[in-house]
BALOBA-1460 file (C-alpha; in Angstrom, 3 decimals):
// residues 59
<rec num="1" residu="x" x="-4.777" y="-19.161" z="1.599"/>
<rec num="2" residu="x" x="-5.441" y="-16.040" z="3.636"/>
<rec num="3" residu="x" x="-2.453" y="-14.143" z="5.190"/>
<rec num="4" residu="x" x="-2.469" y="-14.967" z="8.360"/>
<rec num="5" residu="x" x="-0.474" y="-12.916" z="9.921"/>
<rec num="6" residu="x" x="-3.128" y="-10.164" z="9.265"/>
<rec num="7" residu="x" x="-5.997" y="-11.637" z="10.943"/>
<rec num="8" residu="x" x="-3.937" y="-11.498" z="13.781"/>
<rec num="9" residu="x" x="-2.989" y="-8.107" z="14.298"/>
<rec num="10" residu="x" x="-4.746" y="-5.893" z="16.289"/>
<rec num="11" residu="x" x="-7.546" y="-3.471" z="14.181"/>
<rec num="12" residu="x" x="-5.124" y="-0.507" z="14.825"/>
<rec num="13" residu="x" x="-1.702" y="-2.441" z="13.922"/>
<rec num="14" residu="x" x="-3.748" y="-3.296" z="10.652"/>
<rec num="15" residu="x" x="-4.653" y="0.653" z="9.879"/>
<rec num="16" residu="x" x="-0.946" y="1.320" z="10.520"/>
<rec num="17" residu="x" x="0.239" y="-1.474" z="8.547"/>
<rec num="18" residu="x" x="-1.999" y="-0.777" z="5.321"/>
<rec num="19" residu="x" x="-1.348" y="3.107" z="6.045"/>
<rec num="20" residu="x" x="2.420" y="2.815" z="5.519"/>
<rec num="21" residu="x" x="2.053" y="0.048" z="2.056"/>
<rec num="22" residu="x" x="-0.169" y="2.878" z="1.073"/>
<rec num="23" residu="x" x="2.400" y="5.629" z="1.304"/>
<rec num="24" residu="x" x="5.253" y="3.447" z="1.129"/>
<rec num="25" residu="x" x="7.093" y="3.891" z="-2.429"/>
<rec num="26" residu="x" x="10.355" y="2.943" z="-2.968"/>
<rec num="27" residu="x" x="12.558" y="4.821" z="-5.472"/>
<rec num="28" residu="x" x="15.865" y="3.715" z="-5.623"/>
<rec num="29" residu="x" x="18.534" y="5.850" z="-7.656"/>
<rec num="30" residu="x" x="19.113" y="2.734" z="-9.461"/>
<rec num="31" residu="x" x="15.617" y="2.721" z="-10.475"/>
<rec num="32" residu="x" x="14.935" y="2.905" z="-14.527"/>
<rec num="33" residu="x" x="12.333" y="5.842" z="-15.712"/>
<rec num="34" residu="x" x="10.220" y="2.785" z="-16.922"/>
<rec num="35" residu="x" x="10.285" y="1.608" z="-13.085"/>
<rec num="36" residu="x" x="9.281" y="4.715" z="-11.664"/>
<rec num="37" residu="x" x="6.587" y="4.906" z="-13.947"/>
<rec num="38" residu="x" x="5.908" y="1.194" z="-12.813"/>
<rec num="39" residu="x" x="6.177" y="1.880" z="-9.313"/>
<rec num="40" residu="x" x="4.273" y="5.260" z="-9.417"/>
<rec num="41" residu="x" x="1.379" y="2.966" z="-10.987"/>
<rec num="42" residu="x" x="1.233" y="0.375" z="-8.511"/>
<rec num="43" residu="x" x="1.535" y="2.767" z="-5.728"/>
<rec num="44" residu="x" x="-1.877" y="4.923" z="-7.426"/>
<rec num="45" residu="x" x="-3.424" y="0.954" z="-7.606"/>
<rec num="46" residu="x" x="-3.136" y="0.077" z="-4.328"/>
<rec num="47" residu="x" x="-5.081" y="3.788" z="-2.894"/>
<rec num="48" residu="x" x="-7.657" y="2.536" z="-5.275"/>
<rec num="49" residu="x" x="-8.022" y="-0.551" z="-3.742"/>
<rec num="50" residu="x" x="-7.810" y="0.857" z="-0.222"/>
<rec num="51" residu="x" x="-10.102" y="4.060" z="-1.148"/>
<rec num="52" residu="x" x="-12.569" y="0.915" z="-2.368"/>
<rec num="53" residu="x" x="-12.391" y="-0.764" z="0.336"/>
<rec num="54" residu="x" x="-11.303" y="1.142" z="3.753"/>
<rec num="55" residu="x" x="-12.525" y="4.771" z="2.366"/>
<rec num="56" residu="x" x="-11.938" y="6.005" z="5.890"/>
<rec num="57" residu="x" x="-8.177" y="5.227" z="5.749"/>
<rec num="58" residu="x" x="-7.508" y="7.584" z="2.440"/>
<rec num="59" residu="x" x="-8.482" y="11.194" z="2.931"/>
């Protein structure tokens, strides 16, 4: 099932939205080296994805 709260923002909401889960990483002090590692992976996954498939929204 798509996300449907997606198709239902505005074209510019959207750009925000996936701008900031493109920036967005959370490191926590509590965080593990293993996690950051994790995290730092997922984050460099997701601009993939994005660069794939919105290549105006990554520079």
């Amino acid at each position: 099932m798509k996300n449907w709260c997606l198709h239902r923002l505005e074209e510019n909401q959207l750009k925000t939205f996936m701008f900031n889960h493109l920036m967005y990483q959370p490191l926590k002090d509590a965080m593990t080296p293993e996690e950051r590692v994790e995290s730092a992976k997922q984050l460099e996954d997701r601009r993939a994805w994005y660069k794939k498939y919105y290549p105006d929204l990554v520079k």
